[in-house]
TORDRENDO-494200 format. One record per residue (C-alpha): residue number from 1; residue in three letters; x, y, z. Coordinates in nm, 4 decimals, m for minus. Each point is the difference from the previous one (the first is absolute). Layout:
BEGIN
R;seq;type;c1;c2;c3
R;NUM;ALA;X;Y;Z
...
//
This chain:
BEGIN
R;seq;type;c1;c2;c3
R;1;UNK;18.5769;m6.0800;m17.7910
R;2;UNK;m0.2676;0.2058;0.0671
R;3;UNK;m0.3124;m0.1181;0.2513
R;4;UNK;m0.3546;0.1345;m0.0228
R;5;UNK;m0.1743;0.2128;0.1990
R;6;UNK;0.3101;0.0279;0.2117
R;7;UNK;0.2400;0.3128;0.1401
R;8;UNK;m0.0526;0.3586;0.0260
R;9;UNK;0.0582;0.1044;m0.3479
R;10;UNK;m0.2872;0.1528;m0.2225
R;11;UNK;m0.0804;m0.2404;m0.2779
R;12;UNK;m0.2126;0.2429;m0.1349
R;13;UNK;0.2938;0.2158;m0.1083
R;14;UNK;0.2350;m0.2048;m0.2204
R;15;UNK;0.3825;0.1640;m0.0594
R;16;UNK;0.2346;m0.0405;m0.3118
R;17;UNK;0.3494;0.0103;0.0778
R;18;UNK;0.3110;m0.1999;m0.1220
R;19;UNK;0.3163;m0.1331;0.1295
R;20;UNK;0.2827;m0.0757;m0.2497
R;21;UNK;m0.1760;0.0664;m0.3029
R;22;UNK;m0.2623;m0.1807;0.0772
R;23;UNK;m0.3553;0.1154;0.0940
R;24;UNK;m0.1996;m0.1354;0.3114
R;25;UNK;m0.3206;0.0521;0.1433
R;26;UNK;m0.0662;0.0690;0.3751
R;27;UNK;m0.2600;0.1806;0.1923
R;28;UNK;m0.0434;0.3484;0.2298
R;29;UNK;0.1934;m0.1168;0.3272
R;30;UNK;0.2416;m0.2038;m0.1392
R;31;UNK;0.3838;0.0222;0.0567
R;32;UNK;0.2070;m0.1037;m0.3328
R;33;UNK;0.1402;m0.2980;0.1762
R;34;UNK;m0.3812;m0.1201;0.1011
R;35;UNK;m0.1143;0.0798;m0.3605
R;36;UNK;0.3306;m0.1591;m0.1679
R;37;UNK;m0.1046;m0.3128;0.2415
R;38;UNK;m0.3235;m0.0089;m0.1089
R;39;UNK;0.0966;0.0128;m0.3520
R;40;UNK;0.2399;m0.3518;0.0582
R;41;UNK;0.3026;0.2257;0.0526
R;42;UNK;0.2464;m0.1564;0.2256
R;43;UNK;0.3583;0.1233;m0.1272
R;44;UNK;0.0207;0.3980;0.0757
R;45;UNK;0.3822;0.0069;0.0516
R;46;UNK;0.3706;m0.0750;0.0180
R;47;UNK;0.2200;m0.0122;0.2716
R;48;UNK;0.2319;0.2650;0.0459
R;49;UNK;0.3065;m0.2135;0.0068
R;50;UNK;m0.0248;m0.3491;m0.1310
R;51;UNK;m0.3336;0.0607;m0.2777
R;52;UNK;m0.1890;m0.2398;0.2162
R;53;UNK;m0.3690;0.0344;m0.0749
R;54;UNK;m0.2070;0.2023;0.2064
R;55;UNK;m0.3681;m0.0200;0.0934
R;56;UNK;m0.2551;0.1769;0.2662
R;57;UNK;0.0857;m0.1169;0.3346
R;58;UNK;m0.1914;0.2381;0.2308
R;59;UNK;m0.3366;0.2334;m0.0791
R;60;UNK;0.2107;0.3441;0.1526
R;61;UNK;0.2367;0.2422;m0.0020
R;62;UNK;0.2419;m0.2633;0.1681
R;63;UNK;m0.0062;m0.1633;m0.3430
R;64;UNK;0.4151;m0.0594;m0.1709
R;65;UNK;m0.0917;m0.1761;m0.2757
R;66;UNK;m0.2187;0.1491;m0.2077
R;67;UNK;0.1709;0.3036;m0.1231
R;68;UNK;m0.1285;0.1949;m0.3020
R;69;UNK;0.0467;0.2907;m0.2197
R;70;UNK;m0.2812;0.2170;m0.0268
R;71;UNK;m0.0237;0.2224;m0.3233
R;72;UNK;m0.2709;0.2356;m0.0149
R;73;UNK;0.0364;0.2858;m0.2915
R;74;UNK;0.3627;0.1459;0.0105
R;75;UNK;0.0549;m0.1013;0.3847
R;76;UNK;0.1318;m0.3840;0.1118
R;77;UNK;0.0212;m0.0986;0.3432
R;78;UNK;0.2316;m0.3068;0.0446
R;79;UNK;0.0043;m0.2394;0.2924
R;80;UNK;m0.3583;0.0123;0.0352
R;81;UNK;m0.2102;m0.2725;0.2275
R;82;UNK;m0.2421;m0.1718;m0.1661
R;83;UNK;m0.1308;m0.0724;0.3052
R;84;UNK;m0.1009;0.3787;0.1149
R;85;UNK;m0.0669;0.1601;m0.3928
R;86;UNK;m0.3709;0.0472;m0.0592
R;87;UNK;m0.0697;m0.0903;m0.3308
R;88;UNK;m0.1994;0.2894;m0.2357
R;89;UNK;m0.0987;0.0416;m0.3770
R;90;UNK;0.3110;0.0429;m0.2055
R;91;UNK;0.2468;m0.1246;0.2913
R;92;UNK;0.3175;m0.1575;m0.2217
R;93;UNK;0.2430;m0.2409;0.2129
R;94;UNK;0.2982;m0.1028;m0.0595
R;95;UNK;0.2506;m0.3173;0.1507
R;96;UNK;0.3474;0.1147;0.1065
R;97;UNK;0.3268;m0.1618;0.0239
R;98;UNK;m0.0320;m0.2509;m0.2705
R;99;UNK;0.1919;m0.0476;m0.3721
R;100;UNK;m0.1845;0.0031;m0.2661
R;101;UNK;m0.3763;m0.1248;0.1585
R;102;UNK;m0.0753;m0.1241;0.3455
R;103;UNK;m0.1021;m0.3175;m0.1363
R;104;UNK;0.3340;m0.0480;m0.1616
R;105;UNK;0.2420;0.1621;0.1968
R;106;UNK;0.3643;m0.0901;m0.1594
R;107;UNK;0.1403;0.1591;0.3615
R;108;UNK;m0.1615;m0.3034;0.1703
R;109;UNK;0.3208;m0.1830;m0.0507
R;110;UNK;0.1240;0.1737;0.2678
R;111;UNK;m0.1777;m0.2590;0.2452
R;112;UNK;0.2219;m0.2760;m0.1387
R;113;UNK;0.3092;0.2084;0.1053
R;114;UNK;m0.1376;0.0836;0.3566
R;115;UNK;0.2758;m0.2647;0.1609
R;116;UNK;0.2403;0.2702;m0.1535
R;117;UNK;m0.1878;0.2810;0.0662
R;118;UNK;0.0105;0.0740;0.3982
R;119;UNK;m0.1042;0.3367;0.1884
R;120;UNK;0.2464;0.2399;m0.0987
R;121;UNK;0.2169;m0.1969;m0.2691
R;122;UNK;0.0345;0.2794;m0.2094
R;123;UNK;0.1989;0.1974;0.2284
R;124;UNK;0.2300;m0.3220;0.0100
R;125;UNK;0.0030;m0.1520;m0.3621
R;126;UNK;0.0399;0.2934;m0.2003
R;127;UNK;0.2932;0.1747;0.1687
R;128;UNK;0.2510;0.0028;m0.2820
R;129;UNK;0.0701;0.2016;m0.2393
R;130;UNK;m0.0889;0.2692;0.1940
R;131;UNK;m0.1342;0.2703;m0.2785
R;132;UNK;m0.2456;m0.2468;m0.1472
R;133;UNK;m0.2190;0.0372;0.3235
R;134;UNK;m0.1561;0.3520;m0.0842
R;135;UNK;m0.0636;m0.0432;m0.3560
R;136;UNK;m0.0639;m0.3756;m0.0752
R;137;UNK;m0.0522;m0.2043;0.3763
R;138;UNK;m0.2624;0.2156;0.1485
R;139;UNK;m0.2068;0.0928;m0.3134
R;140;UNK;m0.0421;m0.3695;m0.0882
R;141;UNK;m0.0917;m0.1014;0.3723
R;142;UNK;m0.2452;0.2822;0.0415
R;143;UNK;m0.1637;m0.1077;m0.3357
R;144;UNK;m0.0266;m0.3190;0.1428
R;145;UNK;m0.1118;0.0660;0.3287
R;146;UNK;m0.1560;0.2870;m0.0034
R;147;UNK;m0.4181;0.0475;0.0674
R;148;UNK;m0.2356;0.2715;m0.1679
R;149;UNK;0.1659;0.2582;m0.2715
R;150;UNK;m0.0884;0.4091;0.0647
R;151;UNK;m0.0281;0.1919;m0.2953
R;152;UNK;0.2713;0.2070;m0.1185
R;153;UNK;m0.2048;0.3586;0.0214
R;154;UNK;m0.1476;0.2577;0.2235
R;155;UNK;m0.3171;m0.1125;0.2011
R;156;UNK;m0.2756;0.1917;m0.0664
R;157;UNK;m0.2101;m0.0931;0.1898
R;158;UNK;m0.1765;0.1670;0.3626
R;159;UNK;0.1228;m0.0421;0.3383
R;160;UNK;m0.1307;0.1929;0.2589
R;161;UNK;0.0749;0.0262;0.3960
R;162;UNK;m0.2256;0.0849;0.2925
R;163;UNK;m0.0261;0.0298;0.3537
R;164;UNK;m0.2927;m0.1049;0.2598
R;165;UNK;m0.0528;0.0138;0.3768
R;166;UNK;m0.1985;m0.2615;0.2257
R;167;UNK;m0.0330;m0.1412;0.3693
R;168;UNK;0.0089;m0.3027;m0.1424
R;169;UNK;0.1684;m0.1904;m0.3073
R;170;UNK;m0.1000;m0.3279;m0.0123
R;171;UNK;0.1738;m0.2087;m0.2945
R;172;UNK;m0.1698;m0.3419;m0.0941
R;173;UNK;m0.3997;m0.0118;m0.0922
R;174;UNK;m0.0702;m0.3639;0.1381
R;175;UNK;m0.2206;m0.0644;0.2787
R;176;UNK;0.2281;0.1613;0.2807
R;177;UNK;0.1058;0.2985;m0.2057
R;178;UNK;m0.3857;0.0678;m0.0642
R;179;UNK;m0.1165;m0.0940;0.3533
R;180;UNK;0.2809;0.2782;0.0916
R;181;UNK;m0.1045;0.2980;m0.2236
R;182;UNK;m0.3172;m0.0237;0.0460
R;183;UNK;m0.0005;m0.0398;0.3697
R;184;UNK;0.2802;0.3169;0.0003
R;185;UNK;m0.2402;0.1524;m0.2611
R;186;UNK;m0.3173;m0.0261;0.2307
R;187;UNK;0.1997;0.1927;0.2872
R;188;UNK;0.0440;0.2749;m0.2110
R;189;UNK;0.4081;m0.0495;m0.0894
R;190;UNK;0.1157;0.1115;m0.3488
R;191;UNK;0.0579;m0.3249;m0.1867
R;192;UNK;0.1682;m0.1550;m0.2633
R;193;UNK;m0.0455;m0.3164;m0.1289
R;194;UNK;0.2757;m0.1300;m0.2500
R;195;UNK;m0.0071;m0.3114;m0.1951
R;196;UNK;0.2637;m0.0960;m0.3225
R;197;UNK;m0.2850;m0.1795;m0.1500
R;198;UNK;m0.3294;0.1564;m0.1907
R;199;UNK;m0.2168;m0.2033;0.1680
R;200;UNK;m0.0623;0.0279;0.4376
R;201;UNK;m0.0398;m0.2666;0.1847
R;202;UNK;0.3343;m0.1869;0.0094
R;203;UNK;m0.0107;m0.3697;0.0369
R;204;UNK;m0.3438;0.0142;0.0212
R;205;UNK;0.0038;0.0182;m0.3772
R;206;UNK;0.1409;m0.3639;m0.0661
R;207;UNK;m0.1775;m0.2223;0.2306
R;208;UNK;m0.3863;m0.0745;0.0471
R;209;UNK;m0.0349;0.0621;0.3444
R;210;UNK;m0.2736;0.1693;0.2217
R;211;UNK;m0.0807;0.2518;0.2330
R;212;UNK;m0.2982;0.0647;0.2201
R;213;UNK;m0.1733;m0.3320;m0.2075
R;214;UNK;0.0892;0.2040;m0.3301
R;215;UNK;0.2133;m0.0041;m0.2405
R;216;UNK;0.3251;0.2224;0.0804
R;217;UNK;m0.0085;0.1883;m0.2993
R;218;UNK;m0.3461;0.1470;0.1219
R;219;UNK;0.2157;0.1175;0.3348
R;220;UNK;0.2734;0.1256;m0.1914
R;221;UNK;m0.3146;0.2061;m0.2529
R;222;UNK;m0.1522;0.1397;0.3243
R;223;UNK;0.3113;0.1312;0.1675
R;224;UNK;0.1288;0.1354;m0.3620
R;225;UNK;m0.3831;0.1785;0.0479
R;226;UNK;0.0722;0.1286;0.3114
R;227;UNK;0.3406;0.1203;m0.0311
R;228;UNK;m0.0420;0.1777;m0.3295
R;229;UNK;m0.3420;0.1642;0.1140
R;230;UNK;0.2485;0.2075;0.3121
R;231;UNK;0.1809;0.2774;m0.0715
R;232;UNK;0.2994;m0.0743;0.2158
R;233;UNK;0.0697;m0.2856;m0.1989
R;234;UNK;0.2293;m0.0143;m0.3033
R;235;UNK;0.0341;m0.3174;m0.1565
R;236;UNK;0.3419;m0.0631;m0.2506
R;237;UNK;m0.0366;m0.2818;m0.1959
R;238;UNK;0.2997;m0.1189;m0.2641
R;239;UNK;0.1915;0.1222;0.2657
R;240;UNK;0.3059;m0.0891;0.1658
R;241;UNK;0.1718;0.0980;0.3310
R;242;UNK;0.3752;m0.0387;m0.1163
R;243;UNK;0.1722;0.1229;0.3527
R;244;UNK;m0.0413;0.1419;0.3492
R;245;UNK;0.2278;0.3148;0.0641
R;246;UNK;0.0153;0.2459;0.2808
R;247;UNK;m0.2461;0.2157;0.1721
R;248;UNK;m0.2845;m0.2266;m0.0900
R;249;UNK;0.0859;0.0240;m0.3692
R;250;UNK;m0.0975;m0.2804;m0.2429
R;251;UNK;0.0593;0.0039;m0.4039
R;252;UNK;m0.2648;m0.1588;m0.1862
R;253;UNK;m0.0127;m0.0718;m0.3888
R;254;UNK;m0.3174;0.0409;m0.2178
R;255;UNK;m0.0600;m0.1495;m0.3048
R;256;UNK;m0.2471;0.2513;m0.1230
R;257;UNK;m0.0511;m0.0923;m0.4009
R;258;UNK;0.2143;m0.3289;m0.0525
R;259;UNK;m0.3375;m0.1962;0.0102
R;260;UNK;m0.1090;0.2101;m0.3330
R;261;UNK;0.0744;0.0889;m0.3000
R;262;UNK;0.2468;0.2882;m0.0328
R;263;UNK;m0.1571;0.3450;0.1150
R;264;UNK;0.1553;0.2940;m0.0605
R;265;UNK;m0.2173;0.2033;0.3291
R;266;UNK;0.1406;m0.2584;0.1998
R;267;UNK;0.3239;m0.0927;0.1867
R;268;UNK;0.0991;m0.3533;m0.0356
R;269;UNK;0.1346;0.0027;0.3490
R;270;UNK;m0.0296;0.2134;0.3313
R;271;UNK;0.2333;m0.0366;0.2717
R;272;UNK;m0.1838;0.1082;0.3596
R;273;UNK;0.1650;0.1255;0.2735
R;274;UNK;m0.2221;m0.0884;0.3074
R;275;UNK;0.0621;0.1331;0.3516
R;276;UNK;m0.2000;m0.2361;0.2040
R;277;UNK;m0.0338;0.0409;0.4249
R;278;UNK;m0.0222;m0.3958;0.0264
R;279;UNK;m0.0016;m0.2427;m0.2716
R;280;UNK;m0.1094;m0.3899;m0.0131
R;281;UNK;0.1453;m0.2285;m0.2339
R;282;UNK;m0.2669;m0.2486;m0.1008
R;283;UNK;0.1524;m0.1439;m0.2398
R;284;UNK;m0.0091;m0.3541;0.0366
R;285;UNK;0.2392;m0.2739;m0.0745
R;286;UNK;0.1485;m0.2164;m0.2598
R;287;UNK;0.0331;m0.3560;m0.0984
R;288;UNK;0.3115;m0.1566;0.0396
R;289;UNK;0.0617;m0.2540;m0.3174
R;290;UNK;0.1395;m0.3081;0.0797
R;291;UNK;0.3295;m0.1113;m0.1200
R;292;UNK;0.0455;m0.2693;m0.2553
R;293;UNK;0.1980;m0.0480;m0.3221
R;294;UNK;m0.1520;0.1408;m0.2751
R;295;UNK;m0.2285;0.2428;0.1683
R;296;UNK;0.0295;0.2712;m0.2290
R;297;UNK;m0.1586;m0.2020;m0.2619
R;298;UNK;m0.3088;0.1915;m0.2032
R;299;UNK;m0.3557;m0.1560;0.1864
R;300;UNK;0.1541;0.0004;0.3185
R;301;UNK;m0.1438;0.2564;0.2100
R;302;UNK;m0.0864;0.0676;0.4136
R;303;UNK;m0.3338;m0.1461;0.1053
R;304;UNK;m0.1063;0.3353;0.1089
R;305;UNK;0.0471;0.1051;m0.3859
R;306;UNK;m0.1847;m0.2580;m0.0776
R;307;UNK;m0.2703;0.1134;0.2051
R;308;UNK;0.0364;0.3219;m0.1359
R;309;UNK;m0.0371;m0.0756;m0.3661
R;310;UNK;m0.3332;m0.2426;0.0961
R;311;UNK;m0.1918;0.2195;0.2131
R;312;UNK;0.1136;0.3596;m0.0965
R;313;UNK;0.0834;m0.0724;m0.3957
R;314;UNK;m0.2111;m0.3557;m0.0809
R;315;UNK;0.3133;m0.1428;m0.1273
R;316;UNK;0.0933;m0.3389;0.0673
R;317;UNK;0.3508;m0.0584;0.0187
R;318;UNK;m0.0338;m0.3478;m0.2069
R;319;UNK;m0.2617;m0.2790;m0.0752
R;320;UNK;0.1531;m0.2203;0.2714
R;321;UNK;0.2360;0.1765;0.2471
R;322;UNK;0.1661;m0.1941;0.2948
R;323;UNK;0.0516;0.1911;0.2539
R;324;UNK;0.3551;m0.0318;0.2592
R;325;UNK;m0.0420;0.1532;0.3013
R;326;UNK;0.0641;m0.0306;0.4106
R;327;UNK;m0.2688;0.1983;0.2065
R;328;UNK;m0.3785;m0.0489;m0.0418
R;329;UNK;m0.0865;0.2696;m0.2396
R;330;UNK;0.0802;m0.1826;m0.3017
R;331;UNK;m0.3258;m0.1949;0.1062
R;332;UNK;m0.2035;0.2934;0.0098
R;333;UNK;0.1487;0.0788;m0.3598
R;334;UNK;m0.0585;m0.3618;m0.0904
R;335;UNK;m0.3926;0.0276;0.0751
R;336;UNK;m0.0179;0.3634;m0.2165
R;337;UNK;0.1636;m0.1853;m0.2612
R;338;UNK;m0.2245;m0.2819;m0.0069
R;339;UNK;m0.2751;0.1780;0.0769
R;340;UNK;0.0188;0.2562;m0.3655
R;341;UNK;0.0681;m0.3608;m0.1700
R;342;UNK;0.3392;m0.0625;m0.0122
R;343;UNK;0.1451;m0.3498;0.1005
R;344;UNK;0.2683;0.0336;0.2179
//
């Protein structure tokens, strides 16, 4: 559900889109999975073997579950994360994996069979008759199993390439990768700052703390000020550093126009080639989900999703959450919870 007078999004700039058919209404700053949340969306997917159901565990790029098709004029981009896609006027989603609705998934039988359905028992159950394997076993497991669908023409669309020079890469936009360019910046070094998401600032964007007696947003503001006002600064955002090569060389993918509409003068993608002297990776870490049965349940998420979709999104992950956890900072979540009025 959605909170008030809560997140980062613009409420002032209310966004159509729809997601299986169905149409949903989020705001400017919104990722589908925050917006689908909002809207009491918990089910977004299937499980690629079994048909389990699948819902938004994480708030990222590390997200597995929430895989979608996006279908956008003549173009349809499968395995998608809900997680990461901005949502725009006119987006159309799409679940994957599922026979004939995600609700009703007929391949969800398949979980009843898992005693009989081990890593790799296709490889030992259907060994005989031979011939069948080509034309009837693997088309009928891959129908089963299989994710997103690509479609069965030419791609049309833009994708460019480029190259770029620096002293200094640095990858991650939190509080260290900022501190870093624009201390590199201030020296007079070539810099460039890249960050996967739109927004800078890291995990500065999903909690409430403060800097200097001030909200950490209004740091994050300033050195985005600072930084974009030097001309030895490039900043990259929707950009990801995929791998480190030789000679300094780092590839880096953009997504220029997948948070728009279709445009015709734009690429949808640009992949960089960046020859850095030094690079720092500031790109923080990830939450490691505890292990229980049934974890993979829809409305199970991380804490620090949680705290992503309350203090970046204003979504509240359910009217009365309990929260399972072994280190401290599920009482700092606790307190943000209660604190935007939601009993924990």
């Amino acid at each position: 559900m959605r909170l008030p007078e809560k997140g980062l999004i613009d409420r002032t700039k209310p966004v159509s889109f729809t997601f299986d058919g169905v149409s949903y209404r989020g705001f400017a700053g919104d990722s589908l999975a925050s917006a689908l949340l909002a809207n009491g969306v918990k089910l977004m997917g299937r499980s690629f073997k079994y048909h389990r159901p699948r819902g938004v565990l994480t708030a990222g790029s590390e997200e597995p579950n929430a895989l979608v098709e996006v279908i956008e004029e003549a173009q349809q981009t499968p395995n998608t994360r809900a997680t990461t896609q901005e949502i725009h006027p006119g987006l159309t989603a799409r679940s994957q994996n599922r026979c004939p609705s995600l609700r009703w998934d007929l391949l969800s039988v398949n979980d009843l069979a898992a005693p009989f359905l081990g890593a790799g028992f296709y490889y030992k159950t259907f060994m005989w008759p031979r011939a069948f394997w080509e034309k009837l076993y693997e088309p009928a497991i891959r129908r089963a199993a299989g994710l997103g669908k690509l479609l069965p023409k030419h791609d049309d669309a833009i994708y460019e390439k480029a190259f770029a020079f620096c002293d200094l890469l640095v990858i991650g936009s939190g509080p260290a990768g900022l501190m870093a360019a624009l201390t590199a910046a201030r020296a007079g070094k070539q810099v460039i700052l890249a960050e996967e998401d739109h927004l800078f600032g890291g995990r500065l964007l999903s909690d409430d703390l403060q800097i200097d007696n001030a909200p950490a947003m209004d740091w994050v503001n300033a050195t985005l000020a600072e930084l974009k006002s030097l001309k030895n600064v490039r900043l990259m955002p929707r950009t990801t550093v995929v791998g480190a090569y030789d000679q300094g060389t780092y590839g880096a993918l953009e997504r220029v126009s997948l948070h728009q509409s279709p445009r015709p003068d734009l690429p949808r993608e640009c992949f960089w080639r960046i020859v850095a002297g030094q690079a720092i990776l500031a790109t923080g870490a990830l939450e490691r989900p505890i292990a229980f049965r049934d974890n993979d349940r829809p409305g199970i998420m991380l804490a620090s999703a949680v705290q992503t979709y309350l203090n970046r999104y204003g979504v509240a992950p359910g009217a009365r959450p309990p929260l399972f956890a072994n280190n401290d900072n599920a009482r700092i979540i606790a307190r943000q919870l209660m604190a935007a009025g939601v009993k924990v």
